[in-house]
C-alpha positions as CSV (number, residue, x, y, z in Angstrom):
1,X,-24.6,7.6,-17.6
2,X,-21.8,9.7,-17.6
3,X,-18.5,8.5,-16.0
4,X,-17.3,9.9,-12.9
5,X,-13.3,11.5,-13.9
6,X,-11.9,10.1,-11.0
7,X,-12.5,6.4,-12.1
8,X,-12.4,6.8,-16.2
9,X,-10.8,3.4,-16.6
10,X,-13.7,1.0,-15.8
11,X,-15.8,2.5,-18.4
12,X,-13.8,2.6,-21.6
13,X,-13.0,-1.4,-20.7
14,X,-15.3,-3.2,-23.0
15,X,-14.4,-6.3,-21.8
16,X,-16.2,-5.1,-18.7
17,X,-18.7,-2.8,-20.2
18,X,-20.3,-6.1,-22.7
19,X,-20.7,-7.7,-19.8
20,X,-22.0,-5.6,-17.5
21,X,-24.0,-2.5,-17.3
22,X,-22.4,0.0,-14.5
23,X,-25.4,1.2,-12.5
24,X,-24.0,3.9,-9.7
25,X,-20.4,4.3,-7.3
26,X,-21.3,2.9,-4.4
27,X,-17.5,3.2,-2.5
28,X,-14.4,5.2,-3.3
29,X,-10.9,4.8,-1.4
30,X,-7.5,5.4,-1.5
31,X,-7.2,2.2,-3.3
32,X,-10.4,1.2,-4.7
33,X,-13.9,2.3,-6.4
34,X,-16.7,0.1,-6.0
35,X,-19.7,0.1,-8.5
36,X,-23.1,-1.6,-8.2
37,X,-23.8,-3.4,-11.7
38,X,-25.5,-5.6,-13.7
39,X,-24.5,-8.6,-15.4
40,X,-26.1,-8.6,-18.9
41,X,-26.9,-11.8,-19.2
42,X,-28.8,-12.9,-16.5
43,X,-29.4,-9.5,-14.6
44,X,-27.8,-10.5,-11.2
45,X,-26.8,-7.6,-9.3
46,X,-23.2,-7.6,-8.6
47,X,-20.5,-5.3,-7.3
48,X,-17.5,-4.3,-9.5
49,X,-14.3,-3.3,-7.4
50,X,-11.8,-1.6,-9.3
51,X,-8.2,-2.1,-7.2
52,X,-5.7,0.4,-7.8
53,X,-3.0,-1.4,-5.9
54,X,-1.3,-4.3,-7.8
55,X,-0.1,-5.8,-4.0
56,X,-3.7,-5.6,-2.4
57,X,-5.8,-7.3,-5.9
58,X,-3.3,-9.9,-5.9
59,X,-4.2,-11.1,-2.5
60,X,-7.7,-10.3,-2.6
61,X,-8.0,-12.7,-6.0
62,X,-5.7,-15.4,-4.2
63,X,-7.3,-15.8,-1.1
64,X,-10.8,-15.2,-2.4
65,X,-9.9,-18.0,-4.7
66,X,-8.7,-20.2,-2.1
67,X,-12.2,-19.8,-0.1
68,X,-14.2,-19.9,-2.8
69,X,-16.7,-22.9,-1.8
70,X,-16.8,-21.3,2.1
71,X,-20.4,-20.3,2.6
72,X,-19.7,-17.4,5.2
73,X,-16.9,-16.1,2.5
74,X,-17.6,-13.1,-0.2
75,X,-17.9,-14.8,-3.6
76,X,-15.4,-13.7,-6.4
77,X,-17.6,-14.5,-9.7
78,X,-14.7,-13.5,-11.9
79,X,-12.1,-10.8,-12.3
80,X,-10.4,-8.4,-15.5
81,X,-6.8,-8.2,-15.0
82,X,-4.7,-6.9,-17.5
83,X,-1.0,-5.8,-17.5
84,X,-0.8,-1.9,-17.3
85,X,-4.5,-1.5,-15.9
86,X,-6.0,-2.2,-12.6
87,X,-8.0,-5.6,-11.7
88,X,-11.7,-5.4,-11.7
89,X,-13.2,-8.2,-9.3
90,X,-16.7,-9.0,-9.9
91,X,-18.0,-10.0,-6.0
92,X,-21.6,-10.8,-5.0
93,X,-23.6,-7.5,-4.1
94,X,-24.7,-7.9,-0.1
95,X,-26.8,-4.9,1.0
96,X,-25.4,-4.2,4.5
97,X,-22.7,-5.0,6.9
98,X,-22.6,-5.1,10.4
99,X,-21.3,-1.9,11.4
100,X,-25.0,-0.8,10.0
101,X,-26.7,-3.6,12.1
102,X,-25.0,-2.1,15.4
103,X,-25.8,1.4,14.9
104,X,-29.3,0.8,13.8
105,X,-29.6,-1.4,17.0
106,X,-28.1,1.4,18.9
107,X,-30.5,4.1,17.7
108,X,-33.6,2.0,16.9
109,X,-34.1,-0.9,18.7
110,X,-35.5,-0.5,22.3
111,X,-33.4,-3.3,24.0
112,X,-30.5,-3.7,21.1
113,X,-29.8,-6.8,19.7
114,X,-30.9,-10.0,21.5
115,X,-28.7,-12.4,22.5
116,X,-30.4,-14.7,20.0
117,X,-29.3,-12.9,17.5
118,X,-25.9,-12.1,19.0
119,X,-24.9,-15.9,18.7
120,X,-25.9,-16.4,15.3
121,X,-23.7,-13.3,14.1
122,X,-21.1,-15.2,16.2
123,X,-21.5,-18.3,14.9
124,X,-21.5,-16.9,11.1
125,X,-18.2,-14.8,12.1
126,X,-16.7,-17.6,13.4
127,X,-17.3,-20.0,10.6
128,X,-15.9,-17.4,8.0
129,X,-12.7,-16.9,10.2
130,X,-12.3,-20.8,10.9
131,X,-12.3,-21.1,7.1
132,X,-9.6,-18.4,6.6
133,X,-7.4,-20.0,9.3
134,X,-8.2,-23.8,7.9
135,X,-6.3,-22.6,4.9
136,X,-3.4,-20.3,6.3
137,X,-4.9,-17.2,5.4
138,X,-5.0,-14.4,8.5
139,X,-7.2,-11.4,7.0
140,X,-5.5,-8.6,8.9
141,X,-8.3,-6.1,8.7
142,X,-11.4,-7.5,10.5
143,X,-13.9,-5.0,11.4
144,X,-17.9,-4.6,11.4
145,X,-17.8,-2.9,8.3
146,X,-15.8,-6.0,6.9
147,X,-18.8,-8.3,7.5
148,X,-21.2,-7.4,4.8
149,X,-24.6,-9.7,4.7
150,X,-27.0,-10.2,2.6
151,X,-31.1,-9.4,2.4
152,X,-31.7,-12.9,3.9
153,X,-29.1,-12.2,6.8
154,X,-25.9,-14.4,5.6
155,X,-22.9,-13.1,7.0
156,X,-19.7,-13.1,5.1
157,X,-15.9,-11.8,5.0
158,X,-15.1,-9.7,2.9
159,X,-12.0,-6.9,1.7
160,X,-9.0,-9.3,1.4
161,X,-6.7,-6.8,0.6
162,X,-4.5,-7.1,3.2
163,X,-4.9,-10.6,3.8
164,X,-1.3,-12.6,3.8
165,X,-1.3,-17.0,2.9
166,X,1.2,-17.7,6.2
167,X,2.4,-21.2,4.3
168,X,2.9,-18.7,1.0
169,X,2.5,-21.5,-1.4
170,X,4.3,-19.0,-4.3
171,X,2.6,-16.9,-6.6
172,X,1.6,-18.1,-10.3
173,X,2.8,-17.3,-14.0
174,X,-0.4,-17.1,-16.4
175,X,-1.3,-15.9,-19.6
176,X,-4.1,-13.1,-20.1
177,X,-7.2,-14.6,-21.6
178,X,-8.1,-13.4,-25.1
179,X,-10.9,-11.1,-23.5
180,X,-8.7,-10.1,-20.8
181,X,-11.0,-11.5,-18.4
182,X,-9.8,-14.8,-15.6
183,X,-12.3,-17.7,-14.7
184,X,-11.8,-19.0,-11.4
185,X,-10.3,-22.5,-12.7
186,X,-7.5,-20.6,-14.3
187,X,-3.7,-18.9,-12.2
188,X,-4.0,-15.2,-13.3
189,X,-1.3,-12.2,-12.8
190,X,1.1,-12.4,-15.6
191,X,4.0,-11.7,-13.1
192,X,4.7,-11.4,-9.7
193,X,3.9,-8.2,-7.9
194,X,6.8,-5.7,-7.3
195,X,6.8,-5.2,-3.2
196,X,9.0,-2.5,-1.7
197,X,10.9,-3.3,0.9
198,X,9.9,-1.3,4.5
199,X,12.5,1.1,5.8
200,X,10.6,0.9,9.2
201,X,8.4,-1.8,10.2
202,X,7.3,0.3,13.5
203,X,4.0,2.8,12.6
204,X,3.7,3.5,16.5
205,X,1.2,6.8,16.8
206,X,0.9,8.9,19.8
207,X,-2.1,10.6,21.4
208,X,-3.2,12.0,24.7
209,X,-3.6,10.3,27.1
210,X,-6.5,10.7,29.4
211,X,-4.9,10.6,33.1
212,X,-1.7,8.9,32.4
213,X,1.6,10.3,31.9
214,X,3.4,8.1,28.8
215,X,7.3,8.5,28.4
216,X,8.6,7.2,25.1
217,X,12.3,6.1,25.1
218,X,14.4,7.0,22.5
219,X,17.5,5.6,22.0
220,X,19.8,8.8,19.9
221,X,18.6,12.1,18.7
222,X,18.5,10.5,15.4
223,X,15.4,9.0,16.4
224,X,13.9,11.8,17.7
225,X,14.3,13.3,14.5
226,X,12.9,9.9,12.8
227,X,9.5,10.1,14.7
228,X,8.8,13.7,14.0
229,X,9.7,13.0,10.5
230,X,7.5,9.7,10.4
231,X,4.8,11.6,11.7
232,X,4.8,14.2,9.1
233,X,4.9,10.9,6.3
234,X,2.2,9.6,8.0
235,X,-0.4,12.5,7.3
236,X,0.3,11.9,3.9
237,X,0.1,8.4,3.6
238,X,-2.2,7.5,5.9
239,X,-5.4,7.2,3.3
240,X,-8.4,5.9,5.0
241,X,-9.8,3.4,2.6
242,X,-12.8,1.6,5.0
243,X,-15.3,3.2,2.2
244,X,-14.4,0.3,0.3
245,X,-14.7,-2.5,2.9
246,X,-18.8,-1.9,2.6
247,X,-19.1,-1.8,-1.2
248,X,-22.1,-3.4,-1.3
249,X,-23.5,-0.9,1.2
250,X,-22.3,2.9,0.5
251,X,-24.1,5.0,-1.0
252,X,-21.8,8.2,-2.5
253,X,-23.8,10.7,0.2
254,X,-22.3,8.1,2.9
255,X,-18.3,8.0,1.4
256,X,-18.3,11.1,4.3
257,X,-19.9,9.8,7.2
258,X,-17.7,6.7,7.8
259,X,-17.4,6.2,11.8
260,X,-13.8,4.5,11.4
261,X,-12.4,7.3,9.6
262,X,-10.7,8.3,12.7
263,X,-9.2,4.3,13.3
264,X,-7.7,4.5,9.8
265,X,-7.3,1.2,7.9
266,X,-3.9,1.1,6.1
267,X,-0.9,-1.1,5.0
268,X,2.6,0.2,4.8
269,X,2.7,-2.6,2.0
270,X,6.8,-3.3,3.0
271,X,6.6,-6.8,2.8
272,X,8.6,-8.9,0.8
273,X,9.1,-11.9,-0.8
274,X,10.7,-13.2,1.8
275,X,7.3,-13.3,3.3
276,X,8.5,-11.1,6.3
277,X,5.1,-9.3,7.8
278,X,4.5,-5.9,8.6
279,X,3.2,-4.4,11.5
280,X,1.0,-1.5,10.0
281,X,-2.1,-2.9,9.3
282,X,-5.6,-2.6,10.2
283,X,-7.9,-0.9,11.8
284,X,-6.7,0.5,14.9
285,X,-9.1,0.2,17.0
286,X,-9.4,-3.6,16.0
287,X,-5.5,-4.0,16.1
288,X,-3.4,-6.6,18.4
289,X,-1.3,-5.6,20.9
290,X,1.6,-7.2,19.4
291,X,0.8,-5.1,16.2
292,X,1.1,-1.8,18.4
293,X,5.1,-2.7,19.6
294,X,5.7,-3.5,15.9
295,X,5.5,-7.5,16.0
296,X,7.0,-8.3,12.5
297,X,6.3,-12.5,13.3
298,X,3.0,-12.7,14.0
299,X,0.2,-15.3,13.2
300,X,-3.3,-15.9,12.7
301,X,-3.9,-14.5,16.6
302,X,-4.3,-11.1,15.2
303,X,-7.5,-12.1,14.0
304,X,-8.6,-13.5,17.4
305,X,-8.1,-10.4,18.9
306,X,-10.4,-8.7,16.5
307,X,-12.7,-11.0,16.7
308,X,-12.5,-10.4,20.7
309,X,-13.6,-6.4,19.7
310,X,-16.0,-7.3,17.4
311,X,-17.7,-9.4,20.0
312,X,-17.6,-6.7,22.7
313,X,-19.1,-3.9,20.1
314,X,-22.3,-6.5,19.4
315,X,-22.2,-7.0,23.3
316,X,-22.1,-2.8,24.2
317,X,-23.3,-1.6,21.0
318,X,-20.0,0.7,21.4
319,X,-16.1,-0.1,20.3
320,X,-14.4,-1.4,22.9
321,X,-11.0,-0.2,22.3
322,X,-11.6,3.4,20.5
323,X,-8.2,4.7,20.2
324,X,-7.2,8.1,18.9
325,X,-3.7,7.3,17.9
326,X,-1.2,4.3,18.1
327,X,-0.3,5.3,22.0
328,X,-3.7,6.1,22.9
329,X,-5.3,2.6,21.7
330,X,-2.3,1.3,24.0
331,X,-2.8,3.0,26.7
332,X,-6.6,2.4,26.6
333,X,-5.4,-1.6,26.5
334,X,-3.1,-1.0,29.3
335,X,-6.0,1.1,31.6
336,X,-8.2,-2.1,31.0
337,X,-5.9,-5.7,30.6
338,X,-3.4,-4.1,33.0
339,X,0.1,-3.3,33.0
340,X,2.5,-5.5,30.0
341,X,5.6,-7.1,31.6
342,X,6.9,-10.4,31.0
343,X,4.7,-11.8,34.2
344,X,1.3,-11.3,32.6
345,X,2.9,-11.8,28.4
346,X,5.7,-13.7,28.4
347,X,8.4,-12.4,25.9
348,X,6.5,-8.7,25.0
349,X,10.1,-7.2,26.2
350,X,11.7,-9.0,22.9
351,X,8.9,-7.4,20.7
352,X,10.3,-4.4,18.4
353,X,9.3,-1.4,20.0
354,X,8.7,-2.7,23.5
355,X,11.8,-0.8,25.0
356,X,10.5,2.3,23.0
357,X,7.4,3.0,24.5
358,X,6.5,3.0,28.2
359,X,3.3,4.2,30.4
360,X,3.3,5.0,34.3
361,X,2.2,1.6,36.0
362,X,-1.5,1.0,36.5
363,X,-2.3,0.2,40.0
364,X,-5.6,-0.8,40.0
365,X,-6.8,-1.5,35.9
366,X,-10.5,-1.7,35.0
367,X,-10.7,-5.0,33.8
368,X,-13.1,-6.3,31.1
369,X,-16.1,-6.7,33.3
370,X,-16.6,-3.1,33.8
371,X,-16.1,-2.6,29.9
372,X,-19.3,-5.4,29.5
373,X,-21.7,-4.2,32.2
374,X,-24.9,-5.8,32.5
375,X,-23.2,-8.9,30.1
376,X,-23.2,-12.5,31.5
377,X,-20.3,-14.2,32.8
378,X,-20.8,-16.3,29.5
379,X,-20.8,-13.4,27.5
380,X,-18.0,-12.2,29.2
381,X,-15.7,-15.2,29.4
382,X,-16.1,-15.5,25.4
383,X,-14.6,-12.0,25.0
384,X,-12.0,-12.5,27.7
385,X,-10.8,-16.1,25.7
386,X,-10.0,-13.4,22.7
387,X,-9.0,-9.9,24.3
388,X,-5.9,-11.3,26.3
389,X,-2.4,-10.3,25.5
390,X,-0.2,-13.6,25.2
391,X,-1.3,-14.3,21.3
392,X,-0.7,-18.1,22.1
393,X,-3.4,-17.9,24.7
394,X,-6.4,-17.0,22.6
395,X,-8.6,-19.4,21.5
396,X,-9.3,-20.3,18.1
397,X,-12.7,-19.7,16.2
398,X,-13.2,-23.5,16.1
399,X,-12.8,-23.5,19.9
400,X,-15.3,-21.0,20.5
401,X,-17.8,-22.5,18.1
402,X,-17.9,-25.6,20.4
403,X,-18.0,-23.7,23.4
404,X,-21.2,-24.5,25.6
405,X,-22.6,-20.4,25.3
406,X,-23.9,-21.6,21.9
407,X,-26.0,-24.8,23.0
408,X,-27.6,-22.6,25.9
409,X,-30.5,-20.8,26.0
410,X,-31.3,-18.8,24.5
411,X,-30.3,-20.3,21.3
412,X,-29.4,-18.9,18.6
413,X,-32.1,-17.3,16.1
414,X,-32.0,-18.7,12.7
415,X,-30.8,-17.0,10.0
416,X,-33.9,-15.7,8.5
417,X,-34.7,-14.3,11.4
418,X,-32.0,-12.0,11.9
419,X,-32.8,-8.0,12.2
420,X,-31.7,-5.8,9.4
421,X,-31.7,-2.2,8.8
422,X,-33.8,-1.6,6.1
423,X,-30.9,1.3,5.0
424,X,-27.3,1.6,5.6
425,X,-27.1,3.4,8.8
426,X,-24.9,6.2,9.2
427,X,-23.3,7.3,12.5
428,X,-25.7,9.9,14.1
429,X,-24.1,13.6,14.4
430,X,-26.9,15.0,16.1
431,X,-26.2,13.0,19.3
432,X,-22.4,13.0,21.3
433,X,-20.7,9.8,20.9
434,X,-18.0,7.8,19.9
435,X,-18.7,8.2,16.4
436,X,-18.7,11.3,16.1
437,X,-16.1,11.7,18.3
438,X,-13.7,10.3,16.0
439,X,-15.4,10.8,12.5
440,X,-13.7,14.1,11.5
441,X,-10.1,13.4,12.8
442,X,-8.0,13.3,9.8
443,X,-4.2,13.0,11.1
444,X,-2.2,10.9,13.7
445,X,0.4,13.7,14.9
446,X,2.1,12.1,17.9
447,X,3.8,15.6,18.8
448,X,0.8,17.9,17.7
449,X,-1.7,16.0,19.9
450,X,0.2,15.2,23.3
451,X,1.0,19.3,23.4
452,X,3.9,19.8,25.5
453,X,6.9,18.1,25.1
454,X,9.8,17.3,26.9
455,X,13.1,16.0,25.6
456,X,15.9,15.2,28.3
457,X,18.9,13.8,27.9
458,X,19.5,9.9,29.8
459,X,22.2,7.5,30.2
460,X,21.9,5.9,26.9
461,X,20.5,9.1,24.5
462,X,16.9,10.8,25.4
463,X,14.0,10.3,26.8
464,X,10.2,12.2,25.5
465,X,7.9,12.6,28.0
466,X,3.9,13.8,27.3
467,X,2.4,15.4,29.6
């Protein structure tokens, strides 16, 4: 089998190479290449995922190590990690994920997914994030097509690679092995990763707006200048890399029918070793709030959010939240929760960009139930104890395993009995829909996409208006 050019290194490793036979690419990012392989001793089928970023392989390994005996975790079997080359992790191979469970309901089953069978995704999502947040890690890029299961239906987190330790117990010193390949039992990197200090922690995005008028504040013309410049840095930087999230599921003629390439998943990767956070990451249409006004302080809550969406999509078999841009996944927040002040979230004013970025009040909002229709007031209330703005508010995965929905009829299905696709499911582009909507947009222009523009001068410098 001939080596693809792009991703040379993996195969002239025969510290990887003796132990495993390379079978096919199965996911290709920005960041990443994912193979499906054997391991030559016993045959298991595994997945090999070649990180080309030193920052995200170091947290994937740590936290990966950290969960290792969580059953609703990805495992880590072992990892190659050699100065001057990328790591290699060697994770379990699980066929699908459950982006491909929603859109095969969506398209072929007659009344979606039962609420059976809703709860037990639940309950497995849940346990994987309670684990995370037992042990200070917050994943920061949770997303259907982050939830990879397995033939049998076992649910598990996976793609660490922007997950941050909140306690950051420090980072250890090792030597390399002599085969340049790291047991589990043993610290790893042979020095600390070099992490670039952010110029700007704010990655705010604009968009159209459908029937609402957004006015951004700027504060000097140097800012103006600073957006439009950002902007243009953001086409280039913005890589999506979700093909990797679903390694165990992509096949190469699926790297270009993604349905989140329009919510791009990135980090900015300006944190440092201070442990100060960074705003830009995730997916957006999975992202907190507090992450869109460029919350640098942040906690384990953005998770809940996510979760919140997650739980909606299974709900609606749709995103709830399908933003087109930074502003427009705002504003589509705003049209639904209602207007932010300091009445319904206490302290958003002091959040970065809060006094940056402001939309025409709502008078009347939508509200959550008319995003859940034909959902029960059980269903809904578990979505609304997530999707709230006050992060402190939102209730923790622990929580909402004991709620009563669970221990209700219907109960949940076991495990075993859990639909799957019997392929990965792409999104359908024969049909109008959200994902197709989004699945060919491939930059985040503020400026280009609200049209018109309008720059007056105020009191204190200028005010951009959209309309």
């Amino acid at each position: 089998m001939d080596p693809p050019s792009k991703s040379w290194s993996i195969y002239s490793r025969p510290e990887i190479t003796q132990r495993y036979e390379i079978l096919e690419q199965i996911g290709s990012g920005a960041y990443s290449d994912v193979y499906k392989a054997r391991r030559r001793s016993d045959d298991l089928i595994v997945a090999l995922k070649e990180v080309h970023d030193y920052q995200s392989a170091f947290r994937e390994i740590e936290a990966l190590q950290i969960l290792q005996n969580s059953p609703n975790i990805i495992v880590l079997h072992e990892y190659f990690w050699r100065e001057e080359e990328d790591a290699v992790l060697v994770l379990e191979y699980l066929r699908t994920d459950l982006a491909s469970v929603i859109r095969g309901a969506k398209r072929n089953w007659e009344n979606g997914i039962s609420i059976g069978e809703i709860k037990r995704w639940m309950i497995q999502i849940l346990h994987g994030i309670d684990a995370c947040h037992r042990n200070a890690i917050v994943h920061r890029d949770l997303k259907p097509l982050n939830l990879l299961i397995s033939s049998d239906g076992v649910l598990k987190l996976a793609d660490f690679g922007q997950s941050r330790i909140l306690l950051e117990p420090g980072f250890f010193a090792v030597e390399d092995h002599p085969d340049g390949q790291n047991t589990l039992d043993q610290t790893w990197p042979p020095h600390q990763p070099e992490f670039v200090r952010e110029a700007e922690n704010s990655c705010m995005e604009g968009s159209q707006n459908q029937g609402q008028t957004t006015t951004i504040k700027i504060e000097s013309s140097r800012e103006v200048s600073e957006l439009k410049a950002k902007d243009e840095a953001d086409k280039e930087s913005n890589f999506q890399d979700g093909n990797t999230s679903c390694f165990a599921t992509c096949t190469t003629s699926d790297m270009d029918e993604d349905p989140f390439k329009g919510s791009y998943s990135y980090d900015e990767g300006g944190e440092d070793m201070s442990g100060a956070l960074t705003s830009c990451v995730g997916t957006r249409w999975f992202r907190a709030p507090e992450l869109l006004y460029g919350s640098t302080s942040y906690g384990q809550e953005i998770d809940l959010w996510s979760l919140g969406c997650i739980f909606a999509e299974l709900f609606n078999l749709e995103p709830l939240f399908p933003g087109t841009s930074d502003i427009d996944q705002l504003s589509r927040i705003i049209n639904v929760l209602g207007n932010i002040t300091e009445e319904t979230w206490q302290g958003c004013s002091r959040l970065p960009d809060y006094g940056k970025i402001t939309f025409t009040k709502i008078e009347n909002s939508l509200s959550l139930e008319a995003c859940l229709p034909n959902r029960s007031s059980d269903e809904f209330h578990i979505v609304k104890r997530l999707v709230c703005y006050d992060p402190g508010s939102r209730a923790t995965a622990m929580e909402l395993l004991n709620d009563r929905y669970f221990n209700e009829e219907p109960l949940p299905v076991p495990v075993n009995e859990l639909r799957l696709p019997s392929t990965n499911i792409g999104p359908d582009e024969s049909s109008p829909g959200v994902w197709c909507d989004y699945k060919d947009m491939d930059s985040d222009s503020d400026f280009d996409e609200f049209g018109k523009v309008d720059i007056s001068s105020s009191g204190t410098g200028f005010s951009i208006r959209f309309s």
